[in-house]
C-alpha positions, 0 to 999 in steps of 0.5 A: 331638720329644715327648721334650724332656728337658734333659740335663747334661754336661760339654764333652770337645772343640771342635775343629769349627765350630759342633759340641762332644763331650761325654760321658755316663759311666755305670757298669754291673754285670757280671752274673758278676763283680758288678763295675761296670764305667765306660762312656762315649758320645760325644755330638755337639752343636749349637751355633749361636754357638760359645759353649762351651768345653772342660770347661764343663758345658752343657745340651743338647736332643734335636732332629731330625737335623742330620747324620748323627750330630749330633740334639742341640742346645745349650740354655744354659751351668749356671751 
């Protein structure tokens, strides 16, 4: 992957071997009503060693597909 940015998010589920949930939440403007309205995106995560933890924040990594909705790995644990 050419795009190998480091993306911070917190660990919402752990309830899969070797895989996590995390959230991403961001706030977009209706165009009408000039309100923000809060929109969240599950994100599927690899980790290999099952190092994480429910309500840990995690570095993660865009990577080729490991299954059908898994394309992102664990990096390392924010200290």
């Amino acid at each position: 992957m050419s795009d190998n940015k480091l993306i911070i998010l917190r660990v919402f589920s752990k309830k899969m071997n070797k895989s996590l949930i995390c959230i991403k939440i961001f706030y977009k403007k209706n165009n009408i009503y000039k309100k923000k309205i809060k929109k969240s995106i599950k994100i599927i995560v690899h980790d290999k060693n099952d190092l994480c933890n429910v309500g840990d924040y995690i570095y993660i990594k865009k990577c080729k597909n490991i299954s059908k909705k898994k394309s992102w790995i664990f990096v390392k644990k924010k200290i």
